[in-house]
C-alpha positions as CSV (number, residue, x, y, z in Angstrom):
1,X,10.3,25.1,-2.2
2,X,13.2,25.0,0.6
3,X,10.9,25.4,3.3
4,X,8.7,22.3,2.0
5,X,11.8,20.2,1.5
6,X,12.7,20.6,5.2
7,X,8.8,20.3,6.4
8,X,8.9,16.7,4.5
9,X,12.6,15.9,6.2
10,X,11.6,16.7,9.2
11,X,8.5,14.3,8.9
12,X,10.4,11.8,7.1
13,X,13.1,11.6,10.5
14,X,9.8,11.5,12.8
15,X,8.7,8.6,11.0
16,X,11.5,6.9,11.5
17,X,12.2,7.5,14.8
18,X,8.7,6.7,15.2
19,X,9.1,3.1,13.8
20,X,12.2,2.6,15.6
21,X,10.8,2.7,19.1
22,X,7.7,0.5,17.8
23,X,10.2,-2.2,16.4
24,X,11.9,-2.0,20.1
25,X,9.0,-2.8,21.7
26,X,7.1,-5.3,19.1
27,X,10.1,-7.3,19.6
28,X,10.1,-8.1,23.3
29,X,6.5,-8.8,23.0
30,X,7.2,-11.8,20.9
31,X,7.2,-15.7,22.0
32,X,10.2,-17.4,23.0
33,X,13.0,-16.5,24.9
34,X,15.7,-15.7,23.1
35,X,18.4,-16.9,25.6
36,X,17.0,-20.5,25.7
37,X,16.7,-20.3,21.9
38,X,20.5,-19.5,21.9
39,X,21.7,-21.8,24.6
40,X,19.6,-25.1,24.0
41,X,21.1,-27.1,26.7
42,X,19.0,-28.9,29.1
43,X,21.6,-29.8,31.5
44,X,22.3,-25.5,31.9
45,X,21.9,-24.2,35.4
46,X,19.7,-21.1,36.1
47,X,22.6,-19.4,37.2
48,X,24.5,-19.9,33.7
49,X,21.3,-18.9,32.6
50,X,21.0,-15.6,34.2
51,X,24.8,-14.8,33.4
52,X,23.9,-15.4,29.8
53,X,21.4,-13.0,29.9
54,X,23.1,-10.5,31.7
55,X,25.9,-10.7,29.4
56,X,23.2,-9.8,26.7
57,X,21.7,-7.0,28.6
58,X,18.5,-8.8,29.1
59,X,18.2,-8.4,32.4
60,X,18.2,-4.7,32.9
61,X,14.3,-3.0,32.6
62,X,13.5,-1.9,29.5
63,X,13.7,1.8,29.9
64,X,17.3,1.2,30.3
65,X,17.8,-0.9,27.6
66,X,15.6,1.1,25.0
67,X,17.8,4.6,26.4
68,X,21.4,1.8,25.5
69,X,20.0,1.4,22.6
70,X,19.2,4.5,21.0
71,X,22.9,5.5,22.6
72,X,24.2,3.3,20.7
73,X,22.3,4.5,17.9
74,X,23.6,7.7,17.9
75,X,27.0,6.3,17.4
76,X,26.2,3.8,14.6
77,X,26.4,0.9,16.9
78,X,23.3,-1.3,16.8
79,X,24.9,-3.9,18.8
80,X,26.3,-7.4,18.6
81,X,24.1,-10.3,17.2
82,X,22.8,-12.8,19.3
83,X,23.3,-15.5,16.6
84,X,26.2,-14.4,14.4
85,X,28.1,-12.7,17.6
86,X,29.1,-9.8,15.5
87,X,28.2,-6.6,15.1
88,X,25.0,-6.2,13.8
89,X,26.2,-3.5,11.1
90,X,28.8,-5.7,10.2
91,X,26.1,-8.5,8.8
92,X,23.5,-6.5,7.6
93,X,26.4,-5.0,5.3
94,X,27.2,-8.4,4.2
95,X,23.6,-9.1,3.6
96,X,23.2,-5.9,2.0
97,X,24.3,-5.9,-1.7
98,X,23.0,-9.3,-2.3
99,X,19.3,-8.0,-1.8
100,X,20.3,-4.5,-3.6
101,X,21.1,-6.5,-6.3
102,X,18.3,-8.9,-6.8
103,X,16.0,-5.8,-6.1
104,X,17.2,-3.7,-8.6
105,X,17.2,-6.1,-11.4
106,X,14.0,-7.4,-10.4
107,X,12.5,-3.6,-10.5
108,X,13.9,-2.5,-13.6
109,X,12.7,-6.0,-15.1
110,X,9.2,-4.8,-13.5
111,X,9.3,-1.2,-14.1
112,X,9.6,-2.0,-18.3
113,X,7.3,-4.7,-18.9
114,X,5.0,-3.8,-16.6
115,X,4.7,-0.3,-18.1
116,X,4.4,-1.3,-21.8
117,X,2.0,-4.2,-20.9
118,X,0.1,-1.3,-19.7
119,X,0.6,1.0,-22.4
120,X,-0.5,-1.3,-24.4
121,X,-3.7,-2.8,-23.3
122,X,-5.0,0.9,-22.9
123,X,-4.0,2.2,-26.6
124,X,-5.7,-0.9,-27.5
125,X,-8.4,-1.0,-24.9
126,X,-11.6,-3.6,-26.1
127,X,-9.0,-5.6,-28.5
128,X,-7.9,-9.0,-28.1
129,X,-4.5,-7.5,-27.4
130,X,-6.1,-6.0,-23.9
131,X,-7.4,-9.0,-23.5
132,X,-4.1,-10.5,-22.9
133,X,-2.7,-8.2,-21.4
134,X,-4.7,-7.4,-18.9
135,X,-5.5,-11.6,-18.4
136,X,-1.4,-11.5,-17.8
137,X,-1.2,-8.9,-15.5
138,X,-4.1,-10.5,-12.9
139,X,-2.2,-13.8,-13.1
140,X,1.2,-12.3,-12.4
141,X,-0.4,-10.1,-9.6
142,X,-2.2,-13.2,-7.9
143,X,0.4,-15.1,-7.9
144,X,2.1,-16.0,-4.2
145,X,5.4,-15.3,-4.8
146,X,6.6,-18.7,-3.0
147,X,4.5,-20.6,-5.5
148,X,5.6,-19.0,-8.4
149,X,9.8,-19.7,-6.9
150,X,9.3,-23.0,-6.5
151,X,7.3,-23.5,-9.8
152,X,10.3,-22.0,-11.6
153,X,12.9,-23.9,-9.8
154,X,11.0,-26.8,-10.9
155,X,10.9,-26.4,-14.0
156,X,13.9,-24.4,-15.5
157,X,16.5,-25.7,-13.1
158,X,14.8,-29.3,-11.9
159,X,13.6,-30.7,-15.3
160,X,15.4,-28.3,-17.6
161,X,18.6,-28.1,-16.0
162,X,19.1,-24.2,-17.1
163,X,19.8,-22.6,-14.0
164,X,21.2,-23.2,-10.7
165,X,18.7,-24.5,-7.9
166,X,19.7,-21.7,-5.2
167,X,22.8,-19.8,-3.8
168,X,24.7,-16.7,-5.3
169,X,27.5,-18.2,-6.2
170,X,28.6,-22.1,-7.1
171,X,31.2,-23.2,-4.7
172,X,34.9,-23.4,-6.3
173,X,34.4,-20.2,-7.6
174,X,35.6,-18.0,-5.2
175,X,39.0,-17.4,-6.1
176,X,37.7,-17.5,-10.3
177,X,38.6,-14.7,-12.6
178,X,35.9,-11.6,-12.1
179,X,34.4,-12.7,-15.3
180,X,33.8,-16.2,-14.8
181,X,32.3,-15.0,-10.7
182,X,30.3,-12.5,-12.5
183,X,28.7,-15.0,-15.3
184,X,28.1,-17.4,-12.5
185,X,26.6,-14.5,-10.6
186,X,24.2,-13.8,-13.4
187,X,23.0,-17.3,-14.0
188,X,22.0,-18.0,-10.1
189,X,20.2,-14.2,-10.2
190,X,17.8,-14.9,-13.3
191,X,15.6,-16.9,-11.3
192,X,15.1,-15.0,-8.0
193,X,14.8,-11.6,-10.7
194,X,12.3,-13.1,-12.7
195,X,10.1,-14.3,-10.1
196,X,9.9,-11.4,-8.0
197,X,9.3,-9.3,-11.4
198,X,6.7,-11.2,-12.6
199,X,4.4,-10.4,-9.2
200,X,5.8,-6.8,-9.2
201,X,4.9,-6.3,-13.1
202,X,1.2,-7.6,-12.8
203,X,0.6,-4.5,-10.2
204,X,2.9,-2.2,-12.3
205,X,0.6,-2.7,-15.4
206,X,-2.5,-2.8,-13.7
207,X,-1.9,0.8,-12.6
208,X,-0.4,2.2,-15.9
209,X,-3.3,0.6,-17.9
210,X,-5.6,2.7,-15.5
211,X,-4.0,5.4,-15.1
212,X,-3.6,5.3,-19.3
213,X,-7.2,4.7,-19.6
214,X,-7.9,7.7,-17.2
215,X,-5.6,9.9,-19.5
216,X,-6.8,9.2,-22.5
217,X,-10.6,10.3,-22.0
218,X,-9.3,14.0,-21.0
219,X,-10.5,16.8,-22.9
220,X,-6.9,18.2,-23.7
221,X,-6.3,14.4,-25.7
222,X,-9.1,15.0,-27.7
223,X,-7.7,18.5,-28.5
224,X,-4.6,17.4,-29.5
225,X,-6.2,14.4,-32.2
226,X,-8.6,17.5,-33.4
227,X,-5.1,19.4,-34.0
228,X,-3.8,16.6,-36.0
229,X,-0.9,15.4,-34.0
230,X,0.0,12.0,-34.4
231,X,-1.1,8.6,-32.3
232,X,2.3,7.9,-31.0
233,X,3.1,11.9,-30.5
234,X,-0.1,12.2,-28.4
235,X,1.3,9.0,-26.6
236,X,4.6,10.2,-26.0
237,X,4.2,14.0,-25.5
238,X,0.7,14.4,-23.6
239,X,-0.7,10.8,-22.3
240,X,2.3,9.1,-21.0
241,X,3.8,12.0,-18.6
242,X,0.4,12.2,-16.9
243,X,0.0,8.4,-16.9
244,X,3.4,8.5,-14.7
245,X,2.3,10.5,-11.7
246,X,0.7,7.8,-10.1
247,X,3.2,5.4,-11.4
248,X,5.7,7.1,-9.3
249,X,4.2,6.6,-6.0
250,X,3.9,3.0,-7.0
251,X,7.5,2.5,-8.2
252,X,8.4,4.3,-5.2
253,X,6.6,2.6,-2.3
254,X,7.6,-0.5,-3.9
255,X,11.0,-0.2,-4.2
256,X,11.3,0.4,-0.7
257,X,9.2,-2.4,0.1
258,X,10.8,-4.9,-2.1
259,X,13.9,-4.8,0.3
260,X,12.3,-6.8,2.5
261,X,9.5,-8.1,0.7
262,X,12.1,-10.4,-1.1
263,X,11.7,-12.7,1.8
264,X,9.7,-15.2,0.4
265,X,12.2,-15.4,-3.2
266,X,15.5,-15.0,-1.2
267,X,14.1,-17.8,1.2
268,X,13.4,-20.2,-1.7
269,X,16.2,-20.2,-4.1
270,X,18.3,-19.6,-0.9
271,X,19.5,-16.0,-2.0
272,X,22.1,-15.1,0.8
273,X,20.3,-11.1,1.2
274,X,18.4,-9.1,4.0
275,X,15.2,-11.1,3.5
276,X,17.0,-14.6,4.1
277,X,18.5,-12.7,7.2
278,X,15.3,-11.3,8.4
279,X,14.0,-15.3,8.2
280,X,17.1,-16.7,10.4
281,X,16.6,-14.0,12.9
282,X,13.1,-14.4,13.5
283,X,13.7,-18.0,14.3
284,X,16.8,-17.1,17.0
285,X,14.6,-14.3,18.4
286,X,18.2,-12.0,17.6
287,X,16.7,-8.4,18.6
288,X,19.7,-6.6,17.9
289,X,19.7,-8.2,14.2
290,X,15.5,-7.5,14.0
291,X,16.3,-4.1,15.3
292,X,18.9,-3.4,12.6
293,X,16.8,-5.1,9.7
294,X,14.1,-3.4,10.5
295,X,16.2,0.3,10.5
296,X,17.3,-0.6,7.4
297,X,14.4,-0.9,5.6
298,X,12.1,1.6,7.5
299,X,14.7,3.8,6.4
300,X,14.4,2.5,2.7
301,X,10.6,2.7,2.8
302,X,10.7,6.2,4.6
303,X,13.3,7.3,2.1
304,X,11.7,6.4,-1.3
305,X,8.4,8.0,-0.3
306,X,10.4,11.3,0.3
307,X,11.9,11.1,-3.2
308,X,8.8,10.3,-4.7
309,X,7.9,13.5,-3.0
310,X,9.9,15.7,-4.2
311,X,10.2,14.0,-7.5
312,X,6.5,14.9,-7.8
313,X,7.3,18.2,-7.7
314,X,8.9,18.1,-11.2
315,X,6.6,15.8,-12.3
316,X,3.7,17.9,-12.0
317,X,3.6,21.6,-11.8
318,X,0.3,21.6,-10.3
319,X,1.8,19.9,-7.3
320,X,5.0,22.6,-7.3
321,X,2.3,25.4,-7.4
């Protein structure tokens, strides 16, 4: 067990470093120069020019900068932002919780309803109430996220006037009693949450009701109904835990994912989190601030595969053995 908890380690910090130097490189591939971008002044000579860019390191080859980098690396320092000009550990932490948050809530809002949609249309595969089900789910999981933002925003906080249109917090509140911040908080999070559940959920239950399906047909389900055990204690004891071993890779890989693939949700209601920051970067050509992103989340990604890993270790002994 030890030994293939440090095999998977030691392939999960490969991976990583593996990403990190393809980020580096992708990067300064890309259109655009990012000191022009920064500068925009027509009137600049090239020599202000070239000082800008050696200030920025840009004009040293790229061995040199890629072996600065991972220097830095080594001592937590990913280096300043081109846009923000401050360190790019300092803004990604800023950016950080925001996204957590939506992410979490978003997942757990997934994770729930996607499962018992599942559950549901499975145990009652053939019925009307599959039919629904299973009609919901392949709207939800065609859905472009984008679409389904703006559709809510027009609706719920355009017409209805429910929610607020975008932001994390309504301006005045700053200084507000914690209560009052954290009811405000709420209110501007519903939105964001419920859109990027929605398009989660619809892939959540079509693999549960699957996976369910799958489960159900096995010869040790029919056993148990021969033995008299109940519906919902065949549900709940035998069908269910199997059901969750692929669920796990899914909840897993998507929970990594979702960090940044909140881009399209943060973007729309404005939702001041990694994917937002990943959008303004892009558009400055900041490589120090990609660079960072991009650690972040290959780390998140690279991360909840290994726990999924080892988590399917427990899961199923067949795995462990």
């Amino acid at each position: 067990m030890r030994r293939a908890f440090l095999r998977r380690l030691l392939g999960a910090a490969l991976t990583v470093l593996g990403v990190l130097a393809i980020n580096y490189f992708l990067f300064r591939v890309m259109p655009g120069d990012p000191v022009a971008m920064l500068v925009r002044n027509p009137k600049m000579t090239a020599e202000a020019l070239a000082r800008t860019r050696a200030s920025l390191g840009l004009d040293r080859p790229w061995h040199e900068q890629f072996r600065s980098y991972l220097a830095g690396l080594a001592r937590a320092d990913l280096g300043s932002s081109f846009i923000f000009k401050r360190p790019v550990l300092a803004v990604i932490g800023e950016r950080l919780l925001p996204t957590l948050l939506l992410t979490l809530v978003a997942e757990a809002l997934a994770i729930a309803g996607g499962m018992l949609v599942g559950i549901v249309s499975a145990w009652k595969r053939g019925t009307k109430a599959d039919v629904l089900g299973l009609g919901f789910t392949l709207l939800a999981y065609s859905m472009p996220t984008f679409w389904l933002g703006i559709l809510l925003v027009a609706l719920f906080a355009g017409r209805l006037g429910l929610f607020p249109v975008s932001g994390m917090l309504s301006p005045g509140l700053a200084f507000a009693p914690l209560a009052q911040r954290l009811g405000d908080v709420l209110t501007h999070l519903a939105l964001p949450s419920i859109t990027l559940a929605l398009v989660l959920m619809g892939e959540y239950a079509l693999i549960m009701r699957n996976a369910m399906i799958e489960v159900l047909t096995e010869d040790y389900i029919v056993t148990a109904r021969a033995k008299g055990l109940s519906e919902r204690g065949i549900l709940r004891r035998h069908a269910l835990p199997n059901a969750m071993i692929p669920m796990t890779t899914l909840i897993a890989m998507s929970l990594g994912f979702a960090i940044t693939g909140a881009l399209q949700v943060e973007t729309v209601f404005s939702w001041p989190g990694l994917g937002r920051l990943m959008y303004e970067a892009l558009k400055g050509r900041d490589y120090p601030l990609l660079q960072g992103i991009f650690l972040v989340t290959s780390v998140c990604v690279v991360g909840a595969n290994f726990a999924a890993d080892i988590l399917y270790r427990y899961i199923d002994p067949r795995v462990r053995d």
